[in-house]
C-alpha positions as CSV (number, residue, x, y, z in Angstrom):
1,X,-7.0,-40.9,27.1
2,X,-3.9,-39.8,28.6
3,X,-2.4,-40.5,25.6
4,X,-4.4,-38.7,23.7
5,X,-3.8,-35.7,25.4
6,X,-0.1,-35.8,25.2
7,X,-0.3,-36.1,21.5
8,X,-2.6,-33.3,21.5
9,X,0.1,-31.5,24.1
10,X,2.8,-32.3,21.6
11,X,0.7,-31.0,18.1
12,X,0.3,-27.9,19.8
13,X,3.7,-26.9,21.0
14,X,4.9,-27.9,17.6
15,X,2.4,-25.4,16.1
16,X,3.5,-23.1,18.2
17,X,7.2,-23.0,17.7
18,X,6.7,-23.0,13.9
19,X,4.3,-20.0,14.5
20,X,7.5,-18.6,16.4
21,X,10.2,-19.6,13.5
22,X,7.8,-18.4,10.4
23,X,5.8,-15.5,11.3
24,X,2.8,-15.1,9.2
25,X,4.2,-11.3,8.3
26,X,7.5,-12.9,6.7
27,X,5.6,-15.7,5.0
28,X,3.1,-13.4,3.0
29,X,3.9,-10.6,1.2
30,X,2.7,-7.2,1.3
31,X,0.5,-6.0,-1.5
32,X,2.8,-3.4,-2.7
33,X,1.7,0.2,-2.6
34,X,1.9,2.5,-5.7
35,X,2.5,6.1,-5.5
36,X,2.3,9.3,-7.6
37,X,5.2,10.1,-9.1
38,X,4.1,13.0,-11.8
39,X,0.6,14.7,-11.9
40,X,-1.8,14.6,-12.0
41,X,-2.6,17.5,-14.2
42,X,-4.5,18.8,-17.3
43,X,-3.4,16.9,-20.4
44,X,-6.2,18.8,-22.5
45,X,-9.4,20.2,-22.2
46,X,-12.2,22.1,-24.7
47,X,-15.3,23.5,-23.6
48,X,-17.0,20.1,-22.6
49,X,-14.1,17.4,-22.3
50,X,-11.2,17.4,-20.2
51,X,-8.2,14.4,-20.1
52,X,-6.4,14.0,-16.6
53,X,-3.0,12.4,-16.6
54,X,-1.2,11.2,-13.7
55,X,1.5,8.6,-13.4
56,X,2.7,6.0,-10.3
57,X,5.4,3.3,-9.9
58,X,3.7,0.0,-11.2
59,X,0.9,-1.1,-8.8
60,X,1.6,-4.7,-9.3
61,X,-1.0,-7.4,-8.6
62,X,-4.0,-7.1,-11.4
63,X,-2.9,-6.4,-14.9
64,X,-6.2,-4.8,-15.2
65,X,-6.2,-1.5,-12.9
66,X,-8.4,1.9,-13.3
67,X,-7.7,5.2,-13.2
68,X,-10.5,7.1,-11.2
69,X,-11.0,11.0,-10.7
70,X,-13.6,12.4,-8.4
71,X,-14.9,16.0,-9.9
72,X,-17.2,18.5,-9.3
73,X,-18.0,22.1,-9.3
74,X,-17.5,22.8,-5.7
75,X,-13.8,22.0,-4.2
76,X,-15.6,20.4,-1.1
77,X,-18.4,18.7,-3.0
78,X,-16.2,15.9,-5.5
79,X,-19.4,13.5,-6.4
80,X,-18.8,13.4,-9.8
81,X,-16.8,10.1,-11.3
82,X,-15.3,9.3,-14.5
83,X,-13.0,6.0,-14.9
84,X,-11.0,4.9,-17.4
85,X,-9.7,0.8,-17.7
86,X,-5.7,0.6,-18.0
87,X,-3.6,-2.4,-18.7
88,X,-0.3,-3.0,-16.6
89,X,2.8,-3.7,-17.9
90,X,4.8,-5.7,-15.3
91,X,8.2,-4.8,-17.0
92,X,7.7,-1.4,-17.3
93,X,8.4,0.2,-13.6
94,X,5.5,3.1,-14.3
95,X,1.9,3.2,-15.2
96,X,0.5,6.0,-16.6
97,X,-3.2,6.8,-16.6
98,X,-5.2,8.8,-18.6
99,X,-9.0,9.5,-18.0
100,X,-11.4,11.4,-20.1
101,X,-14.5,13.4,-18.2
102,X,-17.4,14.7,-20.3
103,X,-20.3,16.1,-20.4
104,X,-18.9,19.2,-19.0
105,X,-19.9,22.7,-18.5
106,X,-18.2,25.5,-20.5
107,X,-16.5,28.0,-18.7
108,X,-16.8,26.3,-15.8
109,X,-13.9,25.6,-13.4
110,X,-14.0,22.3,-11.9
111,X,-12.0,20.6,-8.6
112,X,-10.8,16.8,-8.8
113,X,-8.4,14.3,-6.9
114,X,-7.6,11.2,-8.3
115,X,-7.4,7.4,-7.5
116,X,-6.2,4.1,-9.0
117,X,-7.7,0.6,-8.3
118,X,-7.2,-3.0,-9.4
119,X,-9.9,-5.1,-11.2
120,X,-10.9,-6.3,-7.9
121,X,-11.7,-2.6,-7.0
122,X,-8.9,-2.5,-4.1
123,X,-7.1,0.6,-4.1
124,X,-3.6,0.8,-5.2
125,X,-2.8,3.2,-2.4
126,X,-2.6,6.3,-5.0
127,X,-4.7,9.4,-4.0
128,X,-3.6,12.8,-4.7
129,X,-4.5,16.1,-3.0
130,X,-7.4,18.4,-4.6
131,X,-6.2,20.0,-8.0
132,X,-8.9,22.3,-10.3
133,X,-9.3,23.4,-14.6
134,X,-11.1,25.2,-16.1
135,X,-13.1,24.1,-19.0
136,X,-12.9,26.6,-22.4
């Protein structure tokens, strides 16, 4: 028994100083965070469609991300969501996302922020303050 129990003693101050030596925040790398770098703003618009473009430094993980823009009529009221699959280019240092809304009203001038997220839904960090168009 007693020997059993210095064994033990000895795994776990072992454990312990490689906890010490490699901390778990040097041995796993941060997700990195993407950011807004232009946009996001009107790219076009007619009296029923409207395409927002915005563009961040390459998200990394998921080739597979989505650009996501929460709209609606009133500026404190976004419930409205349109989405819009992008591929990543892992060479290229930007992404740019363009997503299409429709069904829209004429005339009507409509508040949005946007988002990005990878195929796993996580967000890339990206969000961008309230913006608003007008539909023709």
């Amino acid at each position: 028994m007693r020997r059993l129990m210095l064994a033990f003693a000895f795994v776990v101050a072992l454990a312990c100083l490689t906890l010490l030596h490699f901390p778990a925040a040097r041995v796993i790398a941060a997700a990195p965070v993407a950011q807004i770098t232009a946009g996001p703003e009107l790219e076009s618009t007619n009296d029923s469609v409207a395409i927002i473009r915005w563009t961040t430094t390459n998200p990394g993980g998921t080739d597979l991300h989505y650009g996501i823009v929460h709209y609606g009529t009133e500026a404190m009221n976004l419930s409205q969501v349109a989405k819009s699959p992008n591929r990543r280019n892992p060479s290229h240092p930007d992404m740019i996302f363009r997503v299409r809304i429709t069904g829209l009203n004429p005339q009507t001038t409509y508040y949005y922020t946007v988002e990005s997220t990878g195929a796993t839904g996580v967000n890339d960090g990206v969000s961008s303050p309230r913006r608003t168009f007008k539909t023709k």
